[in-house]
C-alpha positions in Angstrom: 1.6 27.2 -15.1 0.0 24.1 -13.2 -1.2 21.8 -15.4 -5.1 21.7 -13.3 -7.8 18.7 -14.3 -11.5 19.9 -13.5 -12.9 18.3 -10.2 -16.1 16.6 -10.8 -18.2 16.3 -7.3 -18.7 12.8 -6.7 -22.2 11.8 -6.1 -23.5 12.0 -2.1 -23.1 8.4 -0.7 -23.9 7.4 3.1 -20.8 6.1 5.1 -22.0 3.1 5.7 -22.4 2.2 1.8 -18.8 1.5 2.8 -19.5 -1.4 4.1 -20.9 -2.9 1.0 -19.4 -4.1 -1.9 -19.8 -2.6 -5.4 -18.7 -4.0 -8.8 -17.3 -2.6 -11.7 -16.2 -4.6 -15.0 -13.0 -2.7 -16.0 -11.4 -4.5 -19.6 -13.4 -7.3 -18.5 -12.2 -8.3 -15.5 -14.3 -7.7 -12.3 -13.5 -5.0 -9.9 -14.7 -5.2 -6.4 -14.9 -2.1 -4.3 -16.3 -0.2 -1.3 -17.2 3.8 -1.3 -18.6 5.9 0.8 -18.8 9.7 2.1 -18.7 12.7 -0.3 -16.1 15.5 -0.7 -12.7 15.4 -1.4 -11.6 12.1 -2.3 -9.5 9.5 -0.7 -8.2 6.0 -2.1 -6.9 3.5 0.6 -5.0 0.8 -1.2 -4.5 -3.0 0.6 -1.7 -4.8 0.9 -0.9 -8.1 -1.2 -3.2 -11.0 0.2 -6.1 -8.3 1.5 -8.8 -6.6 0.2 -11.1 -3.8 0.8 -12.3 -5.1 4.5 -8.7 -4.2 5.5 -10.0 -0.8 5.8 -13.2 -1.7 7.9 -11.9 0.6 11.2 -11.3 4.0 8.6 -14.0 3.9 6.2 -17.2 4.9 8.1 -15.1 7.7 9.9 -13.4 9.0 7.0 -16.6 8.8 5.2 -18.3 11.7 7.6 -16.2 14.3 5.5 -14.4 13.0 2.4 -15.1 10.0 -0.6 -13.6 7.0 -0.1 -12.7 4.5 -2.3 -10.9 0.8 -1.0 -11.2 -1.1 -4.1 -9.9 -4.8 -3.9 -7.1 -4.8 -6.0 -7.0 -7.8 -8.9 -6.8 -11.1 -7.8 -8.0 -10.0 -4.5 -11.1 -10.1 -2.7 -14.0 -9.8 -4.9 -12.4 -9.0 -7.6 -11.6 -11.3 -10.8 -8.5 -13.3 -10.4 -6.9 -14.3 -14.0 -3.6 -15.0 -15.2 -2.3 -11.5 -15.7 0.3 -8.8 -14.9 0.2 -8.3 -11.2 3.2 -5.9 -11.2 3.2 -2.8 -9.0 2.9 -0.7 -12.5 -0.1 -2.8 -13.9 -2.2 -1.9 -10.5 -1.3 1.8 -10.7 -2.9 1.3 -14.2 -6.1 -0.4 -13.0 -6.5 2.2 -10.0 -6.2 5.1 -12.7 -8.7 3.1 -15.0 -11.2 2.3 -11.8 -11.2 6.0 -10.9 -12.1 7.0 -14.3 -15.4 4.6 -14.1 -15.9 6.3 -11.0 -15.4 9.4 -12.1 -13.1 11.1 -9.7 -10.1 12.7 -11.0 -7.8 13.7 -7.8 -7.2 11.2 -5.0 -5.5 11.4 -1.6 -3.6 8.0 -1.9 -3.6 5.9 0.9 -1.5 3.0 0.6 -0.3 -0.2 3.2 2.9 -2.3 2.4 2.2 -3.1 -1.0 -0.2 -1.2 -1.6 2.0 1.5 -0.4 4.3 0.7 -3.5 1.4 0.9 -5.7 0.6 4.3 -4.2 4.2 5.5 -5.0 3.7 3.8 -8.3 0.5 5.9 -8.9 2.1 9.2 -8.1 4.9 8.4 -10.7 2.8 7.4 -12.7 0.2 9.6 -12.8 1.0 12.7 -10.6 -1.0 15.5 -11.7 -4.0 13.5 -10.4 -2.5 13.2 -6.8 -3.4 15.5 -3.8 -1.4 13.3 -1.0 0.7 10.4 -0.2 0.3 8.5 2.7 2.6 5.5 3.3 1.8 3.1 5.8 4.7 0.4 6.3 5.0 0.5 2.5 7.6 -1.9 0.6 10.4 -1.0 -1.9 12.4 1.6 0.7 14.9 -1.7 1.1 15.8 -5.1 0.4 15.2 -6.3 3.7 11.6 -8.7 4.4 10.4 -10.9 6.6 11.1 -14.5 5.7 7.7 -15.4 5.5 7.4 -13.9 2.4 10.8 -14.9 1.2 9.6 -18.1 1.4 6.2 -17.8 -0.1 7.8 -16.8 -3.4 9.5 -20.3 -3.7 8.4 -23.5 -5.7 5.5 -25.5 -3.7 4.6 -22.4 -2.2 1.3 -22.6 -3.5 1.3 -26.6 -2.0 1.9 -25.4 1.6 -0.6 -22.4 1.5 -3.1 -24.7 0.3 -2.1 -27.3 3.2 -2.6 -24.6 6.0 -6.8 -24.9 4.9 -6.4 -28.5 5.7 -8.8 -29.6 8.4 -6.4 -29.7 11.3 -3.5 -27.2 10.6 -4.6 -24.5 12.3 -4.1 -26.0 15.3 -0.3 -25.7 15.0 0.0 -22.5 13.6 -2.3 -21.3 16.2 0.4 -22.9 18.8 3.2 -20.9 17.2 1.6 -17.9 17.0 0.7 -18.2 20.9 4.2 -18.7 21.6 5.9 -15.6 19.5 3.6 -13.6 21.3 4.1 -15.3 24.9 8.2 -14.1 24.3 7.1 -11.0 23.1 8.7 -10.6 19.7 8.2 -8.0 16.8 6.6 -11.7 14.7 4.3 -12.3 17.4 2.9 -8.8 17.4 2.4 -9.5 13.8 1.2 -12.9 13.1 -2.4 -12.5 13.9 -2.7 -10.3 11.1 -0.4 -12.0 8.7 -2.7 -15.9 9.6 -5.6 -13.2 8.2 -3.9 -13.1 5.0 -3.6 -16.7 4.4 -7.1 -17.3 6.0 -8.4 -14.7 2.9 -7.3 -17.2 0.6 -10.0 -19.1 0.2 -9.2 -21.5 -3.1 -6.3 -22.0 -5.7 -7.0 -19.1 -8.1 -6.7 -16.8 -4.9 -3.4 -18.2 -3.4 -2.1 -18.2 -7.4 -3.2 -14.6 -7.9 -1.8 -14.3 -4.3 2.0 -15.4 -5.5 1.8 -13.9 -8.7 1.7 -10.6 -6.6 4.5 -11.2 -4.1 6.7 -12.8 -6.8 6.5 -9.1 -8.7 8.1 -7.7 -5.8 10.1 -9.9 -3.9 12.1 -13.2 -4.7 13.9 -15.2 -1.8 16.5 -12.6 -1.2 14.1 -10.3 -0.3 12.4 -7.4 -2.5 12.9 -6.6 -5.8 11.7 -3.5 -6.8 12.9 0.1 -5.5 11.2 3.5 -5.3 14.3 5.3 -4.1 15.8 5.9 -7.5 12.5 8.5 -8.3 10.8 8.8 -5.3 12.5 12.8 -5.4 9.9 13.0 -7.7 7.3 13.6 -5.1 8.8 16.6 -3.9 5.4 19.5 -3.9 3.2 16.9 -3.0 2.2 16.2 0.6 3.7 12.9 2.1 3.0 11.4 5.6 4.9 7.8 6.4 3.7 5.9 8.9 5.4 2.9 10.6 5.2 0.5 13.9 8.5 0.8 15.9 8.1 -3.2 15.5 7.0 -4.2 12.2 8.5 -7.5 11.7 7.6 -7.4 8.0 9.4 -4.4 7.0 11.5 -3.2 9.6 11.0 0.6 10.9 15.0 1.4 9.6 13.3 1.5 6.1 10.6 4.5 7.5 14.1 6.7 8.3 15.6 5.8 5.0 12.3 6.7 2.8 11.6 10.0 5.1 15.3 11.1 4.5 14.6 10.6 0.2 11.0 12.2 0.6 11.7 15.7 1.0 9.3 17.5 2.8 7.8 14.5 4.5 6.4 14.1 8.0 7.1 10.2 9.4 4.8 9.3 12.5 6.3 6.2 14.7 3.5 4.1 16.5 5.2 2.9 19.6 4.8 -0.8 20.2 3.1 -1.7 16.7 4.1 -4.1 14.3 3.4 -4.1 10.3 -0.1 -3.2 11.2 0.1 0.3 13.2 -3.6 1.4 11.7 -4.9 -1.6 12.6 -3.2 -1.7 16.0 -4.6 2.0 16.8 -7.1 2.9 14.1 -8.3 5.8 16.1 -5.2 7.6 16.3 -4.4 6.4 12.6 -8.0 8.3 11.8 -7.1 11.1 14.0 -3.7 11.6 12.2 -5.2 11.2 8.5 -7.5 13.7 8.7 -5.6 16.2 10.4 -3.1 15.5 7.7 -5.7 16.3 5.0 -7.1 19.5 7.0 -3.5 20.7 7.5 -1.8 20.4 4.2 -2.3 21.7 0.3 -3.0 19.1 -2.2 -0.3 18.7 -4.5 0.2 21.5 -7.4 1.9 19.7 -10.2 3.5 21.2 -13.2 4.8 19.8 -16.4 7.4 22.6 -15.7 8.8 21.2 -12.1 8.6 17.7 -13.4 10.9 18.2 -15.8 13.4 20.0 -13.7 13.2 17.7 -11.1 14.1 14.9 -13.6 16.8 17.1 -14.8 18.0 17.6 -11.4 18.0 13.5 -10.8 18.2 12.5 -7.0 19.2 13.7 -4.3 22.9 13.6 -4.1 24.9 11.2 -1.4 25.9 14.3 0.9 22.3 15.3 0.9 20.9 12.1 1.7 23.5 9.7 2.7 21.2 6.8 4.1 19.3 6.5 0.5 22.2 6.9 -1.2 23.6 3.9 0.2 20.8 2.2 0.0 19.8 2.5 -3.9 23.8 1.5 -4.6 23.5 -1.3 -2.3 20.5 -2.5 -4.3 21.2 -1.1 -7.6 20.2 -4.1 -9.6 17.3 -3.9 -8.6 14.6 -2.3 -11.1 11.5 -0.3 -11.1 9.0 0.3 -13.8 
């Protein structure tokens, strides 16, 4: 028998309270958030260096029909930024903790790149309160990631973020990001959004919190943590991955290798977008969520299929021969 938590109807807020943000003290620490909308709920989860304003082209929209919740995650945004576990497991935690203050029990899960690895987190985590999975560009499918961020987890990093809010050195990065796109490469379709980051890093506690955050999940041979050992797991609950054919950040490889270990998952390639495909077409990346919510069956979780499908372990090589490879390739690697 499915193991079913009651659903408590959120209280009737306007969409545009999404544009606002709301605070929360959650063991002390601050937690920013926007939320708007009312019915079934949905929790869009930033990337590492955002916050809740990455969201700013969904939330209205979304809002007409369902709650929404973008919460800046800690150490982002508005929300407190102390020396602390920034691991992908701690943030599932603070999500789960949020949501109870908020009192909504069952989520669609909406996550980008990092946040897409804190989404997949959540669900292992805490599965019986998951209706969906969307994966947008997500991290820990493979090793492979940009330099950029390589480098960021190095010593000085700190140093040289701080040095691009010197009066002056925007001026060159500006120049570089001109030319990447002038010769048309998958960084220059990128960089825009990724100068954002560092621009939303406005003092030292913010690029710290920042490094803390990529150094959980990627060191300078690329990333560190892994969802394909258990991400089987999500088998019953609905999963949509979406990717640009040229995300520079993670490459679009790792959306075939996660869609192959997620059975029962629909992938959706935006043609011509880089790490960003929601931002590069929010109104298709509307029109696909909510058809994707109006189309599928939240998730019916059992203590029963869970066990069986830990019993069962992961797929085998013959099934899945991509992820396979991929998870032996990498098997040092470990996830919480």
């Amino acid at each position: 028998m499915a193991h079913v938590i009651p659903i408590r109807k959120p209280t009737a807020r306007a969409p545009e309270a999404g544009r606002a943000l709301a605070f929360a003290t959650v063991h002390g620490y601050r937690r920013a958030y926007r939320i708007a909308g009312e019915g079934p709920a949905v929790l869009l989860i930033h990337g590492v260096g955002a916050s809740s304003a990455h969201w700013e082209d969904c939330i209205d929209i979304l809002a007409r029909r369902h709650t929404v919740i973008a919460p800046d995650l800690l150490g982002h945004g508005g929300s407190a930024k102390p020396r602390a576990d920034y691991s992908v497991a701690a943030y599932a935690n603070g999500l789960r903790d949020l949501l109870g203050v908020l009192g909504i029990d069952r989520v669609t899960l909406v996550g980008h790149s990092f946040g897409g690895g804190v989404a997949m987190q959540f669900a292992y985590q805490f599965p019986e309160r998951v209706d969906r999975l969307v994966l947008i560009s997500s991290g820990g499918v493979g090793r492979q990631v940009t330099p950029i961020l390589r480098a960021a987890t190095l010593p000085g990093a700190g140093l040289a973020l701080g040095l691009l809010k010197v009066a002056g050195a925007r001026l060159p990065v500006t120049a570089v990001v001109r030319a990447l796109q002038l010769l048309d490469t998958g960084l220059g379709v990128d960089a825009p959004d990724l100068v954002n980051l560092v621009d939303a890093l406005p003092d030292q506690n913010s690029r710290d919190a920042f490094i803390r955050t990529l150094r959980a999940v990627v060191d300078w041979r690329g990333q560190v943590v892994t969802m394909l050992d258990r991400c089987y797991l999500a088998r019953g609950v609905p999963t949509l991955l979406v990717w640009g054919d040229r995300d520079s950040v993670l490459p679009v490889a790792h959306a075939y290798t996660a869609y192959q270990a997620m059975p029962g998952s629909r992938l959706e390639i935006f043609p011509g977008a880089g790490h960003f495909p929601h931002h590069t077409d929010p109104a298709r990346f509307v029109r696909l969520l909510e058809e994707f919510i109006a189309t599928t069956t939240p998730g019916d979780w059992s203590v029963e299929q869970w066990r069986e499908l830990l019993r069962t372990g992961r797929p085998e090589e013959k099934h899945a021969p991509a992820v396979a490879h991929e998870y032996r390739k990498d098997s040092e690697r470990s996830a919480t």
